[in-house]
C-alpha positions in Angstrom: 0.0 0.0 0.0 1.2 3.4 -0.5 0.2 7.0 0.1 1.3 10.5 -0.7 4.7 12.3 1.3 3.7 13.5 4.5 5.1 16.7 6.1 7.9 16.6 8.1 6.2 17.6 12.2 8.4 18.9 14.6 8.3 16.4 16.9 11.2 15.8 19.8 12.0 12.5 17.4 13.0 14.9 14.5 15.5 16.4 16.5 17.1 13.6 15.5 15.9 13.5 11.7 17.0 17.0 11.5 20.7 15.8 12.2 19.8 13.0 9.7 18.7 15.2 6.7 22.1 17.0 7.1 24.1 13.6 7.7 22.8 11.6 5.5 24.2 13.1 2.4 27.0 13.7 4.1 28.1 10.9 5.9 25.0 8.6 5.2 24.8 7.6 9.0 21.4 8.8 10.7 21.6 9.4 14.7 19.2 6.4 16.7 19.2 6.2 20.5 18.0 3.2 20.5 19.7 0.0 21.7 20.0 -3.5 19.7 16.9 -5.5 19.9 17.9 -8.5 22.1 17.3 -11.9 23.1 16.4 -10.6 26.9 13.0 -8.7 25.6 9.5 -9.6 26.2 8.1 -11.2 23.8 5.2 -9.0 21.7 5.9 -6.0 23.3 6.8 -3.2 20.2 9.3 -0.6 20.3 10.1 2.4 17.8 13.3 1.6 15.7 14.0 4.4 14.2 12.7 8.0 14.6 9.3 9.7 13.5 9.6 10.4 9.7 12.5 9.0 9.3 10.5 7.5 6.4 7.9 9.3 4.3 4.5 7.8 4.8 5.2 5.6 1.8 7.5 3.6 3.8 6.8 -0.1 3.1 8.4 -3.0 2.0 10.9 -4.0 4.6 13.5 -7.0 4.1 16.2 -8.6 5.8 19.3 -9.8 4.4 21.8 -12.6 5.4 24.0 -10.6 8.0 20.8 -8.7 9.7 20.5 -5.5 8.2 17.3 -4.3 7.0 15.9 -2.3 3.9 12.7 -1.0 3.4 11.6 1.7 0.9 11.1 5.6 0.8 13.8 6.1 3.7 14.1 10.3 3.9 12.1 10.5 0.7 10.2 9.1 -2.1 12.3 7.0 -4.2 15.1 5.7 -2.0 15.9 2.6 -0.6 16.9 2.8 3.3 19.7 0.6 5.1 18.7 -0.2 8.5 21.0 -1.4 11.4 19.5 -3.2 14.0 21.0 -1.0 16.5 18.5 1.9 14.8 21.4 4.1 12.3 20.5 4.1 8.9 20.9 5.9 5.7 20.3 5.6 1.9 21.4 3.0 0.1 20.7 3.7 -3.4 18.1 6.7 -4.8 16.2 4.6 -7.4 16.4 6.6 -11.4 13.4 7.7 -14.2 10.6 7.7 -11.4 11.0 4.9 -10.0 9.1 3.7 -6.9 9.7 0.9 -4.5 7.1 -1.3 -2.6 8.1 -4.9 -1.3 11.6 -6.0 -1.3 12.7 -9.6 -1.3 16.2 -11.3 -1.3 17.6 -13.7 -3.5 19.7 -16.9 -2.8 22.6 -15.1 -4.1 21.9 -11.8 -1.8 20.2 -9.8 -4.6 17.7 -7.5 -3.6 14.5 -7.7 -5.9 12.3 -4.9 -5.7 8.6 -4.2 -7.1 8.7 -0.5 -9.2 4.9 0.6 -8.9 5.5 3.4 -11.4 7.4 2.0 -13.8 6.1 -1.7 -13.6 9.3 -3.6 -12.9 10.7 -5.6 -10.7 14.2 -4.1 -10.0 17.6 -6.1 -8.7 20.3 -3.7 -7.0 23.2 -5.4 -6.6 25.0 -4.7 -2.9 28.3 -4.4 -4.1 28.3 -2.1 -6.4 24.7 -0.6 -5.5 24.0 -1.0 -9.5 20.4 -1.0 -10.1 19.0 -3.1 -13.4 15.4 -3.9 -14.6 15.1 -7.4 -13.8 11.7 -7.9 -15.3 9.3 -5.4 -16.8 5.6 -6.1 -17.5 3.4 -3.5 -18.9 0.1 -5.5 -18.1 0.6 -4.8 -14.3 -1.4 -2.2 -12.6 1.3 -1.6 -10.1 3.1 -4.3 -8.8 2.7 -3.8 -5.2 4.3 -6.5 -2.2 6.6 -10.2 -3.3 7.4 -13.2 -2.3 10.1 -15.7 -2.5 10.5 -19.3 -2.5 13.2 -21.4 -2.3 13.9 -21.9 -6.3 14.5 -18.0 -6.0 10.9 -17.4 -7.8 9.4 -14.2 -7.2 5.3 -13.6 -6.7 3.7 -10.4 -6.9 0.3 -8.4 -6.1 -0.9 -6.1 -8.1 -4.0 -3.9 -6.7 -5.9 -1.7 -8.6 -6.7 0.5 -6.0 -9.2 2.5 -8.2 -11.2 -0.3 -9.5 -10.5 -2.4 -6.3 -9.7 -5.8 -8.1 -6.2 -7.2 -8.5 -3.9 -10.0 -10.4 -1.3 -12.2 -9.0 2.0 -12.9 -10.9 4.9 -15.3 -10.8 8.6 -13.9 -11.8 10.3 -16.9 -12.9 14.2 -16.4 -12.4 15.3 -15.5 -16.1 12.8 -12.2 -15.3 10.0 -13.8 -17.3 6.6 -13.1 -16.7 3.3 -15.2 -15.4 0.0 -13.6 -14.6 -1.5 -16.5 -12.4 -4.7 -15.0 -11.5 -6.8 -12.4 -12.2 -10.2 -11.0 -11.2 -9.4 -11.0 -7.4 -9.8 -8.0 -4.7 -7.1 -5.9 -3.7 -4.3 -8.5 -3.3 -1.7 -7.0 -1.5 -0.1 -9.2 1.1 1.4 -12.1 -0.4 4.0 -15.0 1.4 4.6 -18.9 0.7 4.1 -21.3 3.3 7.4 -23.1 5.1 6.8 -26.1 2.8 6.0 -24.1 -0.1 2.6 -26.5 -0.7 1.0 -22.7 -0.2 0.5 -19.4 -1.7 -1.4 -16.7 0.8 -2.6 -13.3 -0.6 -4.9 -11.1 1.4 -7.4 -8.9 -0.5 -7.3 -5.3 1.7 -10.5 -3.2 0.8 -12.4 -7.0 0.9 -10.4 -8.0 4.0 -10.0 -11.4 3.2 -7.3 -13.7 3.2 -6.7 -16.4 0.5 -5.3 -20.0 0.1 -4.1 -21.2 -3.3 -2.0 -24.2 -3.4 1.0 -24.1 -4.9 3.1 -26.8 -7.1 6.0 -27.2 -7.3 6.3 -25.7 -10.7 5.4 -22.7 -9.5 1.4 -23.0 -10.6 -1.8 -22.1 -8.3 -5.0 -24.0 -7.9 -7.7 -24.8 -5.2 -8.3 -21.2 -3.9 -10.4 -21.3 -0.7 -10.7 -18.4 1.9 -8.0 -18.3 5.5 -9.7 -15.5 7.6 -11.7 -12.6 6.8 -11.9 -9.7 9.3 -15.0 -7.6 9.9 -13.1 -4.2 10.1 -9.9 -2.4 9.1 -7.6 -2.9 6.6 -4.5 -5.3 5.9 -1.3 -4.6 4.4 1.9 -7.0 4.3 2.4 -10.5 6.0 5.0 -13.0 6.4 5.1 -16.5 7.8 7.5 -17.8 11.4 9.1 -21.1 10.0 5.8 -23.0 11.8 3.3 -20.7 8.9 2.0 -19.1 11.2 0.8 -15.6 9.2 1.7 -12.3 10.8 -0.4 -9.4 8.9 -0.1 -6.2 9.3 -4.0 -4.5 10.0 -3.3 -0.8 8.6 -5.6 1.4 10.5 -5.6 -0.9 13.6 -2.7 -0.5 14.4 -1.4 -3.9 15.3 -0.4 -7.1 14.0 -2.5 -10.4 14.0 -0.9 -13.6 14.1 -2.8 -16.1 12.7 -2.6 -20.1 12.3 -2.2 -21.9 9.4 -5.7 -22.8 10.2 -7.0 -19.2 10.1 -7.4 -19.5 13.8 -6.2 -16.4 15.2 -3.3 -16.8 18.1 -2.9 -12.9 19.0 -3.0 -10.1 18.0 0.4 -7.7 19.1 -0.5 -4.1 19.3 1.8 -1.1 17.9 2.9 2.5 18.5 1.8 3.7 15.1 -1.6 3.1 13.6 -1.3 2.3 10.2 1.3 -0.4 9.6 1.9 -1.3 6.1 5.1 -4.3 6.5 6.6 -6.8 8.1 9.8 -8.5 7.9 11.8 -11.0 9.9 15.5 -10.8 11.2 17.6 -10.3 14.5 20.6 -12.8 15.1 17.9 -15.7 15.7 15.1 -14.9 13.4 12.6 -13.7 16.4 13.0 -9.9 15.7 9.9 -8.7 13.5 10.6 -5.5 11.5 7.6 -3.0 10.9 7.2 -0.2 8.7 4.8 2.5 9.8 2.9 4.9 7.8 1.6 7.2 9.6 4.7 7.7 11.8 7.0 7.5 8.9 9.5 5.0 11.1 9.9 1.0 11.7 9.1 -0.4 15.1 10.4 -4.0 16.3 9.1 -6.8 18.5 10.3 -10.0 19.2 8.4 -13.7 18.9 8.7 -16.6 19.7 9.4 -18.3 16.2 11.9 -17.6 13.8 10.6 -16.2 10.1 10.4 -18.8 7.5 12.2 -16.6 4.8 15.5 -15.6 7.5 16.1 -19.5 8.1 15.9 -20.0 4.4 18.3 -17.2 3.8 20.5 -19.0 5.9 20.8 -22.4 4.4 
């Protein structure tokens, strides 16, 4: 999901984004008093990452790479990507060219980052090294490719909302950057993950507020779609799977984040600072850190869980 730039309040936190803004393109290292999410925390229990509007309220798509640093988009201002340490510095990484706007952000086997362009329809691949950013697949059919997953064969899958219209299509990005629309004619698909065992595609529907089931084969097709969960009120954004599939998702509006089984039973539901959380992502030493971008406080928060994410322990193999 994503929403216009919000202005830049004057709150005690942007002390600290003030430093930031002349930093950053400076030195490219943002101020954080916060200390390094630990082992020793309660589990559940969320706490502000990085400062108020250290993001723009487009800031989404967070990910976490092999060695524990995170990324998420629209760090400072619209069109960046933002490197996150989880001791709370960050800075941009790379300002994205021609327009170009990030959502979700996956990771590669190799340690690419893959990135849905909403503007420009293309899935992006920045290379770490060298911070080179390449089209890595382009599809002009897309209304705006919106969140991704990843599974194990290093096979992308996208939403794609039409806000407007409120329907949406689901696509596969096979790994030579080719193209697969798999479904079409749904709600506004916008969280999508695959289950530990990769036997399951999820994709949530926000304006219908309904969660999906498609299996999924091993070629990378969908069938059998039957409905998870569907909630009564409030949106969803983003969700991602612990390594048991239990389904974190992010309800934007609510402010909190709903854990629910791979039954569509919900477990708990693990309430935020901000109100209007749009991503989650999975990290920490262990696995157990969750990662949350928030909209309407432009920042990430973090809790810890009791379950490591699926797509960290695959990252590690």
């Amino acid at each position: 999901m994503h929403h216009t730039t919000s202005a830049i309040s004057s709150s005690l936190n942007n002390l600290c984004l003030s430093t930031l803004v002349g930093t950053v393109l400076l030195t490219g290292i943002a101020c954080s008093s916060n200390k390094l999410p630990s082992a020793s925390q309660p589990l559940f229990t969320s706490s502000v990452l990085t400062p108020a509007n250290s993001f723009t309220s487009g800031a989404e798509g967070p990910a976490v790479d092999k060695a524990g640093t995170i990324y998420a988009v629209n760090y400072h201002h619209q069109g960046t990507i933002g490197q996150i340490f989880p001791s709370g510095e960050s800075h941009i990484l790379v300002e994205l060219a021609n327009g170009s706007i990030g959502n979700g952000i996956r990771f590669n086997s190799r340690g690419e980052m893959l990135i849905a362009d909403y503007t420009n329809h293309n899935i992006l691949k920045v290379d770490l090294a060298t911070k080179q950013v390449t089209v890595f697949a382009h599809e002009p059919r897309m209304n705006q490719p919106n969140d991704l997953a990843i599974d194990s064969k290093d096979r992308l899958y996208a939403s794609d909302p039409n806000w407007k219209e409120g329907s949406g299509k689901l696509w596969r990005i096979d790994t030579d950057g080719s193209t697969t629309l798999l479904a079409d004619s749904m709600g506004t698909t916008n969280g999508i993950e695959v289950s530990p065992d990769e036997h399951i595609l999820y994709v949530n529907e926000s304006v219908q507020r309904k969660v999906w089931v498609f299996d999924l084969s091993a070629e990378g097709k969908i069938s059998n779609k039957r409905l998870l969960i569907e909630f009564a009120d409030f949106g969803m954004d983003g969700m991602r799977c612990d390594r048991e599939g239990n389904l974190y998702i992010t309800r934007h509006g609510k402010g909190t984040v709903v854990k629910v089984s791979p039954q569509g039973r919900i477990i708990q539901e693990i309430v935020l600072v901000g109100k209007n959380p749009s991503n989650i992502a999975f990290g920490g030493q262990d696995g157990h850190i969750a990662y949350i971008t928030l909209q309407d406080q432009g920042n990430m928060e973090y809790f810890r869980v009791d379950l490591p994410g699926r797509e960290w322990q695959m990252l590690q193999k």
